[in-house]
C-alpha positions in Angstrom: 96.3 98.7 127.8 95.1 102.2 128.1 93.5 103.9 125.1 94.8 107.0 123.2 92.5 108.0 120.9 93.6 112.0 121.0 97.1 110.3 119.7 98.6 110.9 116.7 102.1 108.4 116.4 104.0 108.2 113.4 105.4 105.1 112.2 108.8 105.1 109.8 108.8 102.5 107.5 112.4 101.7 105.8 110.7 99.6 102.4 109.7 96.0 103.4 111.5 92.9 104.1 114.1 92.6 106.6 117.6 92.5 104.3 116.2 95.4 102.6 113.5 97.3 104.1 111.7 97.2 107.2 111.6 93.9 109.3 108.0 93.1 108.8 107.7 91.1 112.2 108.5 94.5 114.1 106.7 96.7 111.6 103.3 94.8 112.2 104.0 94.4 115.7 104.3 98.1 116.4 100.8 98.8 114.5 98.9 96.1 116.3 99.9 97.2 119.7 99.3 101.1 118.4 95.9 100.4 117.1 94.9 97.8 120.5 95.5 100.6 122.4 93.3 103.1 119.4 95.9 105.6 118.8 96.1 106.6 115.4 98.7 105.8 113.1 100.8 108.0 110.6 103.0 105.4 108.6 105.3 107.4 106.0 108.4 106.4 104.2 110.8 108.3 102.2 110.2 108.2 98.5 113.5 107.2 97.2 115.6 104.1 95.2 116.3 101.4 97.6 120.2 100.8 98.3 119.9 97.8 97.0 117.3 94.6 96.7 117.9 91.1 98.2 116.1 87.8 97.5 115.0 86.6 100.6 114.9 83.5 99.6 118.9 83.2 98.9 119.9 86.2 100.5 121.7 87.5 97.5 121.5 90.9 96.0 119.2 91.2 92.7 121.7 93.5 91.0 119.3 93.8 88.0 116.1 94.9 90.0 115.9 98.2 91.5 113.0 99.1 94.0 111.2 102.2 95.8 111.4 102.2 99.1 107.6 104.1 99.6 106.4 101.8 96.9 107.6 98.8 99.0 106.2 100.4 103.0 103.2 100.4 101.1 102.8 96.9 101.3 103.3 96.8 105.2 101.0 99.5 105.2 98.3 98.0 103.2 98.5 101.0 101.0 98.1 104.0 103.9 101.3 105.0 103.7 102.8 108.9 103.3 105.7 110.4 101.6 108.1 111.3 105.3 108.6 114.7 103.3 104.8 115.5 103.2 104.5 114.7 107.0 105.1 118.0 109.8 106.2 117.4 112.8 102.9 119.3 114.5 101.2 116.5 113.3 102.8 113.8 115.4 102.9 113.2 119.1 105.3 110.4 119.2 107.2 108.6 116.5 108.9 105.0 116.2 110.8 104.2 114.0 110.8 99.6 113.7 114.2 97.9 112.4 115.3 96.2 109.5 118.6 96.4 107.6 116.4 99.0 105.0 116.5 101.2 108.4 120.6 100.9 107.3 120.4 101.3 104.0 117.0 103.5 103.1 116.6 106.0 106.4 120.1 106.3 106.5 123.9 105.1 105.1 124.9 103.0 108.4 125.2 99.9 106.0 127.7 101.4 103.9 129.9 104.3 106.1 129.6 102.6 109.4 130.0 105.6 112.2 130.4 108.5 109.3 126.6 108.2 108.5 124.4 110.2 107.8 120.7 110.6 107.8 117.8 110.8 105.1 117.5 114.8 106.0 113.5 114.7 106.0 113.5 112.4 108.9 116.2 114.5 110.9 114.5 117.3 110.6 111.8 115.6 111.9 113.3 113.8 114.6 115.1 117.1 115.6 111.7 118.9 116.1 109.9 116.0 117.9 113.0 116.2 120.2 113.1 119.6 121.0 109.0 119.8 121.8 109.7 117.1 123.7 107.6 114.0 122.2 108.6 110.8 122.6 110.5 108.6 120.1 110.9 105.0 119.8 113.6 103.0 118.2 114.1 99.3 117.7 116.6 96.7 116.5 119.1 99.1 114.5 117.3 102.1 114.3 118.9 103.5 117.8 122.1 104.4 115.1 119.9 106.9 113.8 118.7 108.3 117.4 123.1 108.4 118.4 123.7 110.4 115.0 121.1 112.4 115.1 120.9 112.8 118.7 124.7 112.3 120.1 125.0 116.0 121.8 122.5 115.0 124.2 124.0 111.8 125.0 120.8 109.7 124.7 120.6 106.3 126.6 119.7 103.6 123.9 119.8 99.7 123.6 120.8 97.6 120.8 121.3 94.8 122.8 124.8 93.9 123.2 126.5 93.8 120.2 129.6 95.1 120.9 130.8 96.7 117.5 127.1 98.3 116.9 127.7 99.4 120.8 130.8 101.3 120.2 129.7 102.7 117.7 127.0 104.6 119.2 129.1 105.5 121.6 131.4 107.4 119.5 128.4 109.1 118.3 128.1 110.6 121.5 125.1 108.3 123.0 125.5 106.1 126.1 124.6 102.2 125.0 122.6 100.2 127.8 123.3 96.2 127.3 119.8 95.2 127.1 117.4 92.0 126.8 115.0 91.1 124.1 112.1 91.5 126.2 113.2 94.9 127.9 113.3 98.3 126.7 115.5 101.4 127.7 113.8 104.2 128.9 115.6 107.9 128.7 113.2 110.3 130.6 115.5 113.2 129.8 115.3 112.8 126.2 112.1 111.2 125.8 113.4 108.1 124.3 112.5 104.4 124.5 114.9 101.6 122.7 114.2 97.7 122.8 116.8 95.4 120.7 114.1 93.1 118.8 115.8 91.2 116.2 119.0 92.5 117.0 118.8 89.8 119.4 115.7 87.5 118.4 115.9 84.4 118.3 111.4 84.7 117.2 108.7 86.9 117.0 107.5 85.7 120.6 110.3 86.5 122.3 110.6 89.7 120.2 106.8 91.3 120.5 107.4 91.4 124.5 110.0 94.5 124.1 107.9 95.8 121.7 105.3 95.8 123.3 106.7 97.6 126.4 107.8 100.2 124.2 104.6 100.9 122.3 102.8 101.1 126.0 106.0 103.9 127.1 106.1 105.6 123.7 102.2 106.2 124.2 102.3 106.7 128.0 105.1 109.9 127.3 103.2 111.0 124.6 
């Protein structure tokens, strides 16, 4: 892998654990391909109340605990981790954004209102701007909803895999869905944008660090 040492690539973390934050597999899979090939990393999170926290041992919700979603990335991020709402955009050249159902819950309402999202506002903004100077952005597993909401007018290409009800989804948000494998990624040269499905399809982290992997190497490569 080529180095990028000039690179500056921000990584959005959605709290940590898969149910309810980020899905730590792709999490630490995106940072140790970002820092094999010496770019550095930005991780940031927003600093709000989790939607909700899960056991992951029984997959029920712990109505009585309540959780904060920076507070949590900063596990993943062995502490390194920013407010998203102290982060510009003119900091960044690229940003990817790893899945987890926290992407649904934390970044944005997809959990809960399905196509009538909507999107934590610091990390629209920011995706807006990267978009319109043209960096590259990365999504994985779930996070391409945020891409189609955000995104829609320009009519993105993006991969979830090939769940059909996610699929049409993003569709009616305006973007164009691309059945994809786990090892694949979706590349949108007009838009800058790279997609892989990760655990949207699985079945392990093996079979899920190859897409990943491709799309760390293209996020860097547009950036």
């Amino acid at each position: 892998m080529a180095t990028y040492t000039n690179k500056n690539i921000g990584v959005v973390l959605a709290g940590s654990g898969w149910q309810d934050g980020s899905e730590i597999h792709e999490a630490v899979l995106t940072l140790l391909y970002l820092d094999k090939a010496s770019a550095k990393i930005i991780m940031m999170a927003p600093d709000l109340k989790q939607m909700n926290v899960v056991h992951h041992l029984t997959n029920e919700t712990v109505h009585a605990e309540s959780r904060n979603t920076l507070v949590e990335a900063a596990r993943i991020a062995r502490g390194d981790v920013k407010d998203i709402k102290d982060i510009t955009p003119t900091e960044l050249d690229a940003l990817i954004i790893p899945g987890g159902f926290g992407v649904a819950k934390n970044l944005c309402d997809f959990a809960t209102k399905g196509e009538n999202l909507t999107v934590n506002p610091f990390l629209e903004k920011m995706i807006l701007e990267l978009h319109k100077r043209k960096k590259p952005l990365g999504f994985m597993c779930i996070s391409p909803v945020i891409a189609a909401k955000v995104l829609g007018k320009y009519h993105p290409k993006i991969t979830i895999g090939n769940d059909e009800g996610t699929a049409n989804i993003i569709e009616k948000l305006g973007a164009q869905h691309i059945n994809c494998p786990v090892d694949k990624i979706v590349v949108d040269e007009d838009n800058n944008i790279v997609t892989t499905p990760a655990y949207m399809l699985g079945p392990s982290i093996a079979y899920i660090s190859k897409g990943i992997e491709k799309l760390v190497k293209k996020v860097l490569e547009l950036s």
